[in-house]
LUMTISE-233388 format. One record per residue: x, y, z negated of N, C-alpha, C, O in turn; residue number from 1. Coordinates in Angstrom, 2 decimals. Atoms other than C-alpha are relative to their C-alpha. Example, Ala and Ser with C-alpha at 12.3 -4.5 7.8 and 13.67 -1.06 7.14 Angstrom:
<nodes>
npx:0.89 | npy:-1.19 | npz:0.00 | capx:12.30 | capy:-4.50 | capz:-7.80 | cpx:0.90 | cpy:1.20 | cpz:0.00 | opx:1.94 | opy:1.18 | opz:-0.66 | pake:1
npx:-0.82 | npy:-1.19 | npz:0.06 | capx:13.67 | capy:-1.06 | capz:-7.14 | cpx:-0.77 | cpy:1.09 | cpz:-0.73 | opx:-0.26 | opy:2.20 | opz:-0.90 | pake:2
</nodes>
This chain:
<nodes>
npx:-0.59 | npy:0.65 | npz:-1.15 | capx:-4.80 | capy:22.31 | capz:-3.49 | cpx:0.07 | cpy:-1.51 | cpz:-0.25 | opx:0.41 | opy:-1.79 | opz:-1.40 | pake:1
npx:0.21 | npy:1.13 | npz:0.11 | capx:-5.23 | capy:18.51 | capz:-2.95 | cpx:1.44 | cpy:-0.41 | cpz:0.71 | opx:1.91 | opy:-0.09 | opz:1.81 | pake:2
npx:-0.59 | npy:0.39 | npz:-1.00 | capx:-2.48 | capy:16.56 | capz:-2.72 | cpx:-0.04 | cpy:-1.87 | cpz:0.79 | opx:-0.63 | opy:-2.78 | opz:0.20 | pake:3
npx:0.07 | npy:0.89 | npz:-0.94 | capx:-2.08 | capy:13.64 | capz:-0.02 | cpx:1.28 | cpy:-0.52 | cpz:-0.28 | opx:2.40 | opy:0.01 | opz:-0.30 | pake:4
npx:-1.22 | npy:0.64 | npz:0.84 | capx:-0.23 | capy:10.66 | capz:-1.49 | cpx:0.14 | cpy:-1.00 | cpz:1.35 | opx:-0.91 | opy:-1.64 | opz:1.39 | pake:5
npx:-0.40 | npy:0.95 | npz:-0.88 | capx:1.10 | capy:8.36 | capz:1.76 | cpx:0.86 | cpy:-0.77 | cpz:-0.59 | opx:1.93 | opy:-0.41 | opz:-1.07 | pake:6
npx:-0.82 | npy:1.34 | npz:0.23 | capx:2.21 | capy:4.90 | capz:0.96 | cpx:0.15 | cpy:-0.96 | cpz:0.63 | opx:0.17 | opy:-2.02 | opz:0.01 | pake:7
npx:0.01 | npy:0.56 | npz:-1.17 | capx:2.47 | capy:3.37 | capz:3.80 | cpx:1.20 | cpy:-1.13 | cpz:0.65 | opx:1.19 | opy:-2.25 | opz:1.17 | pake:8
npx:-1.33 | npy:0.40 | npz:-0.58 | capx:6.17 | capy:3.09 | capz:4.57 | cpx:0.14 | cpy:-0.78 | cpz:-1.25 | opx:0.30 | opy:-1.94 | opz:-0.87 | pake:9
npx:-0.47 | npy:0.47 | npz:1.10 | capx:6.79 | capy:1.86 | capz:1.18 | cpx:-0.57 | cpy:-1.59 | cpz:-0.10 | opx:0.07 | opy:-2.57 | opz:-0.47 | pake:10
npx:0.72 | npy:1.00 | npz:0.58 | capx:3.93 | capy:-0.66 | capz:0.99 | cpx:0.34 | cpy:-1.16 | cpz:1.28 | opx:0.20 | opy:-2.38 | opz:1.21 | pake:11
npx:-0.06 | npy:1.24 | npz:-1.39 | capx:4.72 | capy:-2.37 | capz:4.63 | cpx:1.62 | cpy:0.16 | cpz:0.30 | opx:1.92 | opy:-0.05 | opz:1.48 | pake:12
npx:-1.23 | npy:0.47 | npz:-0.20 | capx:8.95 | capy:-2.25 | capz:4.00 | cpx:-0.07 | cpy:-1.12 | cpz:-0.83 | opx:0.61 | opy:-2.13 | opz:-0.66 | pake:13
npx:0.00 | npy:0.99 | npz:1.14 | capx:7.98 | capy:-4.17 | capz:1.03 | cpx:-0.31 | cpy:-1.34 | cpz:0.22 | opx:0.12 | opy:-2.26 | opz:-0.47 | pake:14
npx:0.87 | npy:0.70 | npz:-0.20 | capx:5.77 | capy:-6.37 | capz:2.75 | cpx:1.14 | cpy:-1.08 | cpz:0.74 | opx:1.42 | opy:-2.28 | opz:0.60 | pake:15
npx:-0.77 | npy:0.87 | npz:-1.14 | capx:8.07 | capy:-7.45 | capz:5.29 | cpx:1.18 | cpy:-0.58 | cpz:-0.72 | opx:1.49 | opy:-1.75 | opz:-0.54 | pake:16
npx:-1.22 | npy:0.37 | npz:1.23 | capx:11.09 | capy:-7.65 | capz:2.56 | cpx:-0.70 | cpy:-1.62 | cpz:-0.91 | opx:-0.05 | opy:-2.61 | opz:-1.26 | pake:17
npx:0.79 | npy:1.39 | npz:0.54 | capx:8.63 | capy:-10.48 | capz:0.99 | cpx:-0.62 | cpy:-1.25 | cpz:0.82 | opx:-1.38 | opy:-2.17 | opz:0.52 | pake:18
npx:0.69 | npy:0.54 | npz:-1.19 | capx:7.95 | capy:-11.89 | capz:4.13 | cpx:-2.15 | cpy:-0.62 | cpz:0.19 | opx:-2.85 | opy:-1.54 | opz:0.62 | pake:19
npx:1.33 | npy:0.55 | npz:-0.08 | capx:4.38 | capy:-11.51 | capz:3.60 | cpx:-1.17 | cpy:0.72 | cpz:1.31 | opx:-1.37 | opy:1.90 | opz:1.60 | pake:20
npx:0.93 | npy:-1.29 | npz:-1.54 | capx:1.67 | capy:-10.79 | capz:7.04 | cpx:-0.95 | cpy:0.65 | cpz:-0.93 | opx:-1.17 | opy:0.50 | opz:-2.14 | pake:21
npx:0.93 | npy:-1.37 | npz:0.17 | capx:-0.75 | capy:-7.95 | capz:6.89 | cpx:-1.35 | cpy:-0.76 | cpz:-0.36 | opx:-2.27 | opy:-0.11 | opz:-0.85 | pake:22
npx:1.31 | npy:0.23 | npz:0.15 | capx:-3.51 | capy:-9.97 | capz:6.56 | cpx:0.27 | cpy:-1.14 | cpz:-1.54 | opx:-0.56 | opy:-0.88 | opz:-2.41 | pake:23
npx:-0.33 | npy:0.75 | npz:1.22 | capx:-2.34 | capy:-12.53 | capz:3.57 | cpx:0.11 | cpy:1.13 | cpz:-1.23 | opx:-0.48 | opy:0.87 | opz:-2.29 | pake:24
npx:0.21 | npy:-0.88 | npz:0.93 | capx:-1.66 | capy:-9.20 | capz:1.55 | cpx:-1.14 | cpy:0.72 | cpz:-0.29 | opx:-1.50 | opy:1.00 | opz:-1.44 | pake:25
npx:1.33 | npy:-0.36 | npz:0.41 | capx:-4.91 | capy:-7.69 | capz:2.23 | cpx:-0.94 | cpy:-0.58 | cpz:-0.64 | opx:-1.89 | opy:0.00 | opz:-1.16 | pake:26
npx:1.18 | npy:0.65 | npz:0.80 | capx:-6.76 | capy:-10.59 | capz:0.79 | cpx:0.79 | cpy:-0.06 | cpz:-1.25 | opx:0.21 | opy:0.46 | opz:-2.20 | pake:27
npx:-0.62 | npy:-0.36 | npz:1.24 | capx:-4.42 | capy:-10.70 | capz:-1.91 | cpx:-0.23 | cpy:1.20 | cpz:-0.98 | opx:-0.16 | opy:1.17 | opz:-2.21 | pake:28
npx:0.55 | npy:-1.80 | npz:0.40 | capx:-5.42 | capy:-6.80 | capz:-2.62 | cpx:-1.01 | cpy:0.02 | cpz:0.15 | opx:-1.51 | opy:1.14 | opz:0.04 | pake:29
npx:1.42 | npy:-0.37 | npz:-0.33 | capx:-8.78 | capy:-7.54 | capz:-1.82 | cpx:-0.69 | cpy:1.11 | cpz:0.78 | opx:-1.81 | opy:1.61 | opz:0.76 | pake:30
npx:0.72 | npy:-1.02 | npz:-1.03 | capx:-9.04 | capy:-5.21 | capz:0.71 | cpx:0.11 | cpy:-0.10 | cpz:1.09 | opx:1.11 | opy:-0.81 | opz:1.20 | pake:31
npx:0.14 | npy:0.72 | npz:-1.75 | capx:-9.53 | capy:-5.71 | capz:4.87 | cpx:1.23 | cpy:0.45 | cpz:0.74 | opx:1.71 | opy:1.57 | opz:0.92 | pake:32
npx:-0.89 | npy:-0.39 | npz:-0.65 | capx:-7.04 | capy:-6.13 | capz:6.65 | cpx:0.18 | cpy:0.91 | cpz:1.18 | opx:1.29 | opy:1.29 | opz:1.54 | pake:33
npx:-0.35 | npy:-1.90 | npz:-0.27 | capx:-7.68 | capy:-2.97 | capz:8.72 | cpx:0.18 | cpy:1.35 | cpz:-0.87 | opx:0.83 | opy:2.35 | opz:-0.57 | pake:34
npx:-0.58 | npy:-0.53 | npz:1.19 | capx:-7.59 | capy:-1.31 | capz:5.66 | cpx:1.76 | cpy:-0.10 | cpz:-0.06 | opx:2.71 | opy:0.62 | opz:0.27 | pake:35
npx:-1.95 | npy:0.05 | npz:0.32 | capx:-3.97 | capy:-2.05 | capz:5.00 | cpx:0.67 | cpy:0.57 | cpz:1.46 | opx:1.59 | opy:1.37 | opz:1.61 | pake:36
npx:-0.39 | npy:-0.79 | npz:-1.57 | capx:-3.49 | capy:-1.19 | capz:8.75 | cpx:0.32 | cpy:1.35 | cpz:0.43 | opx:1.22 | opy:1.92 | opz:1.03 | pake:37
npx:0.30 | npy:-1.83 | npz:0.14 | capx:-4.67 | capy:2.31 | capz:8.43 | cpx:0.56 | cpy:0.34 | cpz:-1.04 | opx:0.54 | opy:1.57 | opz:-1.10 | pake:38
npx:-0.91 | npy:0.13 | npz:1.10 | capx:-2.49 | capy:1.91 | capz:5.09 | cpx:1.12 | cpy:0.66 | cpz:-0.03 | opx:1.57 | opy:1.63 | opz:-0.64 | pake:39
npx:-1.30 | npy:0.45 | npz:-0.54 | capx:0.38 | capy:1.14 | capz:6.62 | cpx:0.49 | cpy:1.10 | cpz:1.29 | opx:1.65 | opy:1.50 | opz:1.43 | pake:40
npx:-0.42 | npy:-0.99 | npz:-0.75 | capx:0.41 | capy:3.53 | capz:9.32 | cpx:-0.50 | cpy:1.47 | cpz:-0.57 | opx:-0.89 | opy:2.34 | opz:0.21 | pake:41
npx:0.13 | npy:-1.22 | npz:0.93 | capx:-0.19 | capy:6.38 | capz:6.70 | cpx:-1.37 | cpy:0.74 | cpz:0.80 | opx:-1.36 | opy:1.97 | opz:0.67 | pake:42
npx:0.97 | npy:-0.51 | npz:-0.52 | capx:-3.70 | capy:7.10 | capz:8.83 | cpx:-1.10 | cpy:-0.03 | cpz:-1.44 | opx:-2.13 | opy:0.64 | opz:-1.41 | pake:43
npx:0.95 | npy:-0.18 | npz:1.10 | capx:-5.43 | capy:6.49 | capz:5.20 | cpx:0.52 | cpy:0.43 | cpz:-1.08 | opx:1.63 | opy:0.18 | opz:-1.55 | pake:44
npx:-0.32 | npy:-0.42 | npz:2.02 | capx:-5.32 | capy:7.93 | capz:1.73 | cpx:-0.37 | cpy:-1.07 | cpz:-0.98 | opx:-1.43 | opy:-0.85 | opz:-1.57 | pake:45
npx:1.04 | npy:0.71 | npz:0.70 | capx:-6.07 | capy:5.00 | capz:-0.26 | cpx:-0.48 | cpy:0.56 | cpz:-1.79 | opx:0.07 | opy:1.37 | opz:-2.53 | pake:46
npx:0.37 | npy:-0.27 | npz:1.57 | capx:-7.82 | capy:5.22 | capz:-3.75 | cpx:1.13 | cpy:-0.24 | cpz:-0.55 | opx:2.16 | opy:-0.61 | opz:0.01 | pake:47
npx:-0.96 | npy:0.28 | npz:0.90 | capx:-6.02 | capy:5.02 | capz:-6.92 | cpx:-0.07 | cpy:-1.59 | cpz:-0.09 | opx:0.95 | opy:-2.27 | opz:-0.03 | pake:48
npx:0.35 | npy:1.84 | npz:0.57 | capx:-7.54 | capy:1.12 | capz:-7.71 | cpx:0.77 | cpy:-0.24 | cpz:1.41 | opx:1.65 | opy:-1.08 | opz:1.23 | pake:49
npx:-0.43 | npy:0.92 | npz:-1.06 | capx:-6.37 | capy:0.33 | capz:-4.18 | cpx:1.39 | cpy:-0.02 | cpz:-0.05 | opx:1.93 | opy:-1.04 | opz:0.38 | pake:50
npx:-1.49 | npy:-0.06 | npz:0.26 | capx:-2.77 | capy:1.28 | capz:-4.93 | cpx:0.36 | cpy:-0.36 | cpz:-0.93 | opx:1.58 | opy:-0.45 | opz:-1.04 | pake:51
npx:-0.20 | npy:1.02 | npz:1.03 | capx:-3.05 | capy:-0.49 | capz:-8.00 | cpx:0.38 | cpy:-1.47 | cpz:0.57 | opx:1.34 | opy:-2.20 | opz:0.37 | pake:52
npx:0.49 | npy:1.46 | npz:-0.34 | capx:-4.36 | capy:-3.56 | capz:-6.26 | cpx:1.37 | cpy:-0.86 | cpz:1.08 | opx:1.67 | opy:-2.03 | opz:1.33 | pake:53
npx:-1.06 | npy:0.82 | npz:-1.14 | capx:-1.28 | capy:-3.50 | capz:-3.55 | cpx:1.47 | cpy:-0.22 | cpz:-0.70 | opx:2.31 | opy:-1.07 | opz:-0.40 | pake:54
npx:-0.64 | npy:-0.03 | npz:0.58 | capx:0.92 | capy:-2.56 | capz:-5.99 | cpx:0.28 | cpy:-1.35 | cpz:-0.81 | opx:1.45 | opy:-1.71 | opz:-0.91 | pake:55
npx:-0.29 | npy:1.02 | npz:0.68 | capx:0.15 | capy:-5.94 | capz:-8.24 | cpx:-0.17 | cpy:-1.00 | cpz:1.15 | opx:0.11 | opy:-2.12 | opz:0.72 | pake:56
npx:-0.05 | npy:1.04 | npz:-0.49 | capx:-0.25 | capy:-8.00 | capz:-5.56 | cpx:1.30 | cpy:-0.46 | cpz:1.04 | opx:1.46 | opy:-1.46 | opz:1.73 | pake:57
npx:-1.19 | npy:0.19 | npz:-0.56 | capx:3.30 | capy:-7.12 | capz:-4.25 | cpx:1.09 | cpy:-0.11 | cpz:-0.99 | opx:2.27 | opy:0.07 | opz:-0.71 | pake:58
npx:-0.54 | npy:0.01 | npz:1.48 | capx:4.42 | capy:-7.57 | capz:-8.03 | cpx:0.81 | cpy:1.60 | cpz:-0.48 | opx:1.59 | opy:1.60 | opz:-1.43 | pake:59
npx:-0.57 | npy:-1.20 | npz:0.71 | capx:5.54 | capy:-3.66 | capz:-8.54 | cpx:-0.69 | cpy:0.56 | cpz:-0.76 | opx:-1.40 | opy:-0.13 | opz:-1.49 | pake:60
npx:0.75 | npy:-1.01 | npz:0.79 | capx:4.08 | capy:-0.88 | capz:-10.18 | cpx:-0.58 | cpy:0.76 | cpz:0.56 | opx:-0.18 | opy:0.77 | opz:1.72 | pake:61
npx:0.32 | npy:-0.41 | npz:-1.07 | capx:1.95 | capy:1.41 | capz:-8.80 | cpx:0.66 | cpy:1.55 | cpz:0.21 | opx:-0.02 | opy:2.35 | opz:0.85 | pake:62
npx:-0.99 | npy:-0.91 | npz:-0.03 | capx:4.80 | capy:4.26 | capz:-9.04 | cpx:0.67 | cpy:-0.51 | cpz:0.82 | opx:0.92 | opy:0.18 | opz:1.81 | pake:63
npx:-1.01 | npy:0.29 | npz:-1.25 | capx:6.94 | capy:2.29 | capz:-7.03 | cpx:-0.38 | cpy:0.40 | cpz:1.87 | opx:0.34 | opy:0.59 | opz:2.85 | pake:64
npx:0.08 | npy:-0.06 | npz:-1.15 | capx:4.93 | capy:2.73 | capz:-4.25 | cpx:-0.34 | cpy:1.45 | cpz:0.71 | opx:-0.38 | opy:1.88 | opz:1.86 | pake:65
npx:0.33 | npy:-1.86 | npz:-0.77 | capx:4.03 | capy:6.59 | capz:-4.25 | cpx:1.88 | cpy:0.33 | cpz:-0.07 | opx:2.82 | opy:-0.11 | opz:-0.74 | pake:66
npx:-1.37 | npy:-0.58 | npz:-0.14 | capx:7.08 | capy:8.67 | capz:-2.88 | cpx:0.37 | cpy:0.95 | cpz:-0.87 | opx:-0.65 | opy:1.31 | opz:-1.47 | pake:67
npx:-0.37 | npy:-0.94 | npz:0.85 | capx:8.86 | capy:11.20 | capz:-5.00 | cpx:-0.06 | cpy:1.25 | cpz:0.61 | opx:0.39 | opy:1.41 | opz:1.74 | pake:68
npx:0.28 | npy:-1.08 | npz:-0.38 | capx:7.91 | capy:14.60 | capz:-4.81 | cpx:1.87 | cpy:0.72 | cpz:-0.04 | opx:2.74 | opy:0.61 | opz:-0.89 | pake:69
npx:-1.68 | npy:-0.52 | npz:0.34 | capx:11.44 | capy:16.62 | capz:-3.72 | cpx:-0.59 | cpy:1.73 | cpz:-0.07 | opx:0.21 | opy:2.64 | opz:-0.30 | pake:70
</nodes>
């Protein structure tokens, strides 16, 4: 069974908490800012490197941004 990691809510409360736009973080993460779009509204799964990439470029970890399994 595969599971489906959404980071979405996490990565765009954060965003806004840093006051940073959607498109300044995507180049920061090196990835398009429809990317982060489809991110952000949990319509994508991103890779592991890409949840690295949003993860350091919003200075966390990339645990902070997956949710906890209950």
């Amino acid at each position: 069974m595969k599971t489906v990691v959404h980071i979405g809510d996490r990565v765009k409360r954060e965003r806004i908490k840093q006051a940073i736009r959607q498109d300044e973080l995507a180049r920061m993460a090196g990835i398009t800012p429809t990317t982060l779009s489809r991110i952000e509204r949990n319509e994508s799964e991103p890779h592991v490197s890409t949840i690295r990439s949003l993860a350091k470029a919003l200075g966390l970890t990339p645990s902070d941004l997956i949710p906890d399994e209950d």
